[in-house]
C-alpha positions as CSV (number, residue, x, y, z in Angstrom):
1,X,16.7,325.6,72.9
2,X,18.1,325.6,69.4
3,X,21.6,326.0,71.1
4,X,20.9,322.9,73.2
5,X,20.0,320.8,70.1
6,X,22.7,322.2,67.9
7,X,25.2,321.2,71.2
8,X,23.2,318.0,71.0
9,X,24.2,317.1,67.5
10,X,27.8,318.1,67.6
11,X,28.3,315.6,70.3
12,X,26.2,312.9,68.1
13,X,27.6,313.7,64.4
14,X,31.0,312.8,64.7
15,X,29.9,308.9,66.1
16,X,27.4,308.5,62.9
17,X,30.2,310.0,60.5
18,X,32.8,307.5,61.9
19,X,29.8,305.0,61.9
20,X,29.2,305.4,58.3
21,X,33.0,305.4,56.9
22,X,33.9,302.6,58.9
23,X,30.9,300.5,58.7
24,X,27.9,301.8,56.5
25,X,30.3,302.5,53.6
26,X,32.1,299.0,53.7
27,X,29.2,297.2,53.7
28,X,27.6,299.3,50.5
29,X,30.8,299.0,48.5
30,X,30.5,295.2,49.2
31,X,27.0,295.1,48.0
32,X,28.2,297.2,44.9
33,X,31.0,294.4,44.0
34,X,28.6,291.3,44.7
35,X,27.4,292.5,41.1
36,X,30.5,292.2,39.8
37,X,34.1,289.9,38.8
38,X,36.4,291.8,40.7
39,X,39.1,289.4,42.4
40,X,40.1,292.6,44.3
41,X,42.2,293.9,42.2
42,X,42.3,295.1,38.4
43,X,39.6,295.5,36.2
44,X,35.6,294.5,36.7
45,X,32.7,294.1,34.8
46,X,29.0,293.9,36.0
47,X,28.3,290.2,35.8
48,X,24.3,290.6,37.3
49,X,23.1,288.1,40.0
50,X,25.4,285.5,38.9
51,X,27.8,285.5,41.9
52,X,24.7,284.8,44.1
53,X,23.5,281.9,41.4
54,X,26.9,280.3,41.9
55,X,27.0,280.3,45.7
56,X,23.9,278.1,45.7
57,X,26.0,275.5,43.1
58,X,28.9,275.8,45.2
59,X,29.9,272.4,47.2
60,X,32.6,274.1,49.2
61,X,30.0,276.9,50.1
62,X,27.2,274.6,51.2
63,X,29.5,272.1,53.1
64,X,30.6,275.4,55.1
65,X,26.9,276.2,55.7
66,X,26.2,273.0,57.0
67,X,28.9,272.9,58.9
68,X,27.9,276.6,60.8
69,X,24.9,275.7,61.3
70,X,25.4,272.3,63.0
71,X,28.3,274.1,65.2
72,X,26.0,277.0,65.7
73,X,22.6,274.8,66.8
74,X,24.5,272.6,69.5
75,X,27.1,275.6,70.5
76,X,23.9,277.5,71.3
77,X,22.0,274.5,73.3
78,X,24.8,274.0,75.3
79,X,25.8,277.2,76.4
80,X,22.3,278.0,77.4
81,X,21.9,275.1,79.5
82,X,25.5,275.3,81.0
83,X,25.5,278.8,81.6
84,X,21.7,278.7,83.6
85,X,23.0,275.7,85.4
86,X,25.4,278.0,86.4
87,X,24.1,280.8,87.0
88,X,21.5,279.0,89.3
89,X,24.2,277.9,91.4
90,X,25.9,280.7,92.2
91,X,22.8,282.8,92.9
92,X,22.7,280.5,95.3
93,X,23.3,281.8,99.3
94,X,26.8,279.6,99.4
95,X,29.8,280.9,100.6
96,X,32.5,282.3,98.3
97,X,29.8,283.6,96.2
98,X,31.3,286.6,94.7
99,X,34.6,285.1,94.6
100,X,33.4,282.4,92.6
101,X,31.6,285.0,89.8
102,X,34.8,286.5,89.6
103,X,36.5,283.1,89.2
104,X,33.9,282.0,86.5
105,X,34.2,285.1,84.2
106,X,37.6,285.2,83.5
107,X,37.1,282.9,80.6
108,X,35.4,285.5,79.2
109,X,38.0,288.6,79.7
110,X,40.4,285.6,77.9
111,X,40.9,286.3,73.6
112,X,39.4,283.5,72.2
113,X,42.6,283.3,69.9
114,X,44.5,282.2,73.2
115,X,42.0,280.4,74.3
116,X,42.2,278.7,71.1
117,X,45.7,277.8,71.4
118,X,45.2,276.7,74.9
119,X,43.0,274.1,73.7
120,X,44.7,273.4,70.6
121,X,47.6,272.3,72.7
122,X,45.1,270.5,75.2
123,X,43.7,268.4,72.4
124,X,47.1,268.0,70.2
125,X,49.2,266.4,72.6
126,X,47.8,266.8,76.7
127,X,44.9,264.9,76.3
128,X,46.3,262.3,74.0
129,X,49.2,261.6,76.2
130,X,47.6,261.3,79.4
131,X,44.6,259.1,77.9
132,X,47.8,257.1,76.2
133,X,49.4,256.6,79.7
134,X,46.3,255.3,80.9
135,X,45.9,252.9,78.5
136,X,42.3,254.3,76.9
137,X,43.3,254.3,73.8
138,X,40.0,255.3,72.1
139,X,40.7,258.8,73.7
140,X,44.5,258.8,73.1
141,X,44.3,260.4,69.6
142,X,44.2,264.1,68.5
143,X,40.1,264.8,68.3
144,X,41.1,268.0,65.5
145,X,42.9,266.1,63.0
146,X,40.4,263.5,62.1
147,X,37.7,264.8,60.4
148,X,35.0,263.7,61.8
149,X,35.5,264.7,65.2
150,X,37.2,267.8,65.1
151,X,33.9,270.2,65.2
152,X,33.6,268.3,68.7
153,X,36.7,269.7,69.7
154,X,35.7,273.5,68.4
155,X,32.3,273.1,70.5
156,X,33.9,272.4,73.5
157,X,36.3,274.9,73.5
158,X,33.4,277.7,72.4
159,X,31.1,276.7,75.3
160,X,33.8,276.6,78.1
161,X,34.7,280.3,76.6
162,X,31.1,281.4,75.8
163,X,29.5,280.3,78.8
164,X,30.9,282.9,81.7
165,X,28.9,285.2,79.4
166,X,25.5,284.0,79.2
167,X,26.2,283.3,83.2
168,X,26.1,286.8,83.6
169,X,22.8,287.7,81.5
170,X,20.9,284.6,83.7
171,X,22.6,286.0,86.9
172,X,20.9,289.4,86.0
173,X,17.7,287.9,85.3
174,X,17.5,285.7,88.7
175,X,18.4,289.1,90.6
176,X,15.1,290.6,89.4
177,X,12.7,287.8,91.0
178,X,12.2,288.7,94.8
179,X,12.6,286.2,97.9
180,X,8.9,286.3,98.6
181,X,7.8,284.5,95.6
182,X,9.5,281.7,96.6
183,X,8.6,281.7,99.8
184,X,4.8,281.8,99.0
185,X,5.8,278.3,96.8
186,X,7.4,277.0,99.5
187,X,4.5,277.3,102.0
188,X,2.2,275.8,99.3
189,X,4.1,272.8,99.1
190,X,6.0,273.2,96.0
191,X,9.6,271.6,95.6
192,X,13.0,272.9,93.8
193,X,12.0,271.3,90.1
194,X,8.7,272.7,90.6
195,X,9.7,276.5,91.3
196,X,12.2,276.5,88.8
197,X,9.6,275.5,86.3
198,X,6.6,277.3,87.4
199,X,8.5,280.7,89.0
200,X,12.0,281.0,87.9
201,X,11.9,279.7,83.8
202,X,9.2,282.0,83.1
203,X,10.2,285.3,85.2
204,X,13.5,284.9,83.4
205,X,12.0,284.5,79.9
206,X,12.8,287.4,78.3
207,X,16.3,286.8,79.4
208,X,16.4,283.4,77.8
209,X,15.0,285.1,74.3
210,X,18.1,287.3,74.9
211,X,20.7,285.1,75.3
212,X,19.6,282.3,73.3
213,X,19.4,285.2,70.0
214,X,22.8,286.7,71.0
215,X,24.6,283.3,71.2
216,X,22.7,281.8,67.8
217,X,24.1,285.2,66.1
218,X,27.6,284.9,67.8
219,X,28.0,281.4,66.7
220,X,26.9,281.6,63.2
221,X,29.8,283.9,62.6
222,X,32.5,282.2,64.2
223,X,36.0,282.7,63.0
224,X,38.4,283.3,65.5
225,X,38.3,279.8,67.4
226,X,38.1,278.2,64.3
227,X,41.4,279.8,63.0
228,X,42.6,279.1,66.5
229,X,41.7,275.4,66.4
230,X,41.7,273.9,63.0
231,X,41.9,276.9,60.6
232,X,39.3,275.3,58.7
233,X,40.8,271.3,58.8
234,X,41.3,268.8,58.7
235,X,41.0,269.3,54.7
236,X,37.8,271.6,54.9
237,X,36.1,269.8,57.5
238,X,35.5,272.8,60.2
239,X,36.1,276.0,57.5
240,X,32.9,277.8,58.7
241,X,30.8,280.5,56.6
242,X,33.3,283.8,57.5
243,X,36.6,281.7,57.7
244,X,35.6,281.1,53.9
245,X,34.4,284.1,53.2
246,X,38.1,285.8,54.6
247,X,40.0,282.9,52.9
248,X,38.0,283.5,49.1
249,X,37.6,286.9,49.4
250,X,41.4,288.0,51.1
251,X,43.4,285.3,49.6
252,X,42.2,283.5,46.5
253,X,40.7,286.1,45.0
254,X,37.4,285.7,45.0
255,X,36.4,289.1,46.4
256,X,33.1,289.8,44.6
257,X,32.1,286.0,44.6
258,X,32.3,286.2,48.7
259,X,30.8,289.5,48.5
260,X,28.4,288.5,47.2
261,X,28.4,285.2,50.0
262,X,28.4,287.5,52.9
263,X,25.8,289.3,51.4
264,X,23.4,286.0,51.2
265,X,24.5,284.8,54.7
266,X,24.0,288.7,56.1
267,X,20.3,287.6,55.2
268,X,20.2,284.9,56.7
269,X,21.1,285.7,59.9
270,X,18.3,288.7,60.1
271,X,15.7,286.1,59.3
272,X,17.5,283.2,61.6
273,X,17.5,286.2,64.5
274,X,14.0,287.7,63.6
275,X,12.1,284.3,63.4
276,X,14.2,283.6,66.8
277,X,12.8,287.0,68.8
278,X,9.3,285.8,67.7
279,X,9.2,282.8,68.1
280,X,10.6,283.3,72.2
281,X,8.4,286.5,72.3
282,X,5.2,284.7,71.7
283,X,6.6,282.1,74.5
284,X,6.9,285.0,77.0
285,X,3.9,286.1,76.8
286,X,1.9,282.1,77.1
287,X,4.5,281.6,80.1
């Protein structure tokens, strides 16, 4: 027996060493410099809670939070309600079906930095010239450089790459409910809207909790599309919480101030995705 467990933890200890040097470690030494001025390099000095004070007096800081969190809110309602729209569909028994799943998840094998580029290109100068030729000149503009309507652009791009996902979690969910229930509706009369609501919604609850958590979480710390897209513009229009948090901290020397950032918006997220879990839970259980 003790040879079994000793085999046991020489297969586990080398994954929680590489865990805690790669990960556990980082994330301590970034707590350590929060409570410091270190620019990341040369010399510190403990400067207390400070660095946390100042993120909350920060204009840059809180126009990035906003900013997150209105990307993150309707990134997350759409992608749930594309990617079950989906996902009812090709549960569906329609022909091509397994041809068409593949089909639909490639966006997802796809790096959302070349997706990115795709769609910066799209948006830059396809879109605009065709819209131009057509004489709609409303639509005949570059969405990312004006201000005001370049987080549309970031959105769209996210939930056309995000979505083939969350298709997959619902498609796992619908798997699980069996023919019969719906045949028993059927022969009491009940139509399509009335199944989905009253069978398939709440059989596939606890996958809704799931996805809905995962994409909130996902979204909040998006960086790579953003970069892709906008890299924070027009100005600082679209510069989400990380893409600040790499541009202080990496390049403008900033390091404990951001440290001390990440650390507040690390928070955050816990309590976003805890209050989220409940919140859905105690739905399962009074569906």
């Amino acid at each position: 027996m003790k040879n079994r467990q000793r085999a046991f933890l020489l297969m586990a200890m080398p994954a929680v060493i590489i865990f805690f040097i790669f990960h556990t470690y980082p994330v301590l030494q970034g707590i350590f410099y929060s409570f410091t001025n270190w620019r990341g390099y040369g010399e510190w000095d403990f400067v207390g809670f400070s660095n946390y004070l100042n993120v909350f007096q920060d204009g840059r800081a809180l126009s990035s939070y906003w900013f997150t969190f209105k990307f993150a809110v309707v990134s997350t309602i759409l992608v749930n309600i594309f990617s079950l729209a989906v996902a009812l569909g090709l549960n569906a028994k329609i022909k091509f079906r397994k041809t068409l799943r593949a089909i639909y998840f490639l966006p997802n094998i796809l790096s959302i930095l070349i997706v990115g580029f795709i769609f910066n290109f799209i948006f830059t100068h396809f879109l605009p010239e065709i819209m131009g030729a057509l004489g709609i000149d409303a639509l005949a503009k570059n969405i990312l450089g004006d201000p005001d309507t370049a987080w549309l652009g970031i959105v769209i791009m996210t939930v056309w790459q995000a979505t083939a996902f969350n298709t997959i979690l619902y498609l796992a969910g619908l798997q699980t409910i069996q023919d019969d229930v719906y045949e028993a509706a059927e022969m009491d009369g009940a139509n399509a809207w009335k199944k989905f609501l009253k069978i398939t919604f709440p059989l596939i609850a606890p996958f809704f909790t799931i996805n809905m958590v995962l994409a909130m979480k996902n979204f909040l710390m998006a960086f790579d599309q953003i970069v892709a897209l906008t890299n924070g513009g027009p100005g600082q229009a679209t510069e989400s919480i990380s893409l600040l948090i790499y541009k202080g901290g990496f390049e403008g020397g900033e390091f404990a101030y951001q440290s001390a950032n990440a650390v507040i918006y690390f928070i955050i997220i816990v309590v976003i995705s805890i209050f989220q879990i409940r919140v859905l839970q105690k739905r399962e259980v009074e569906m």
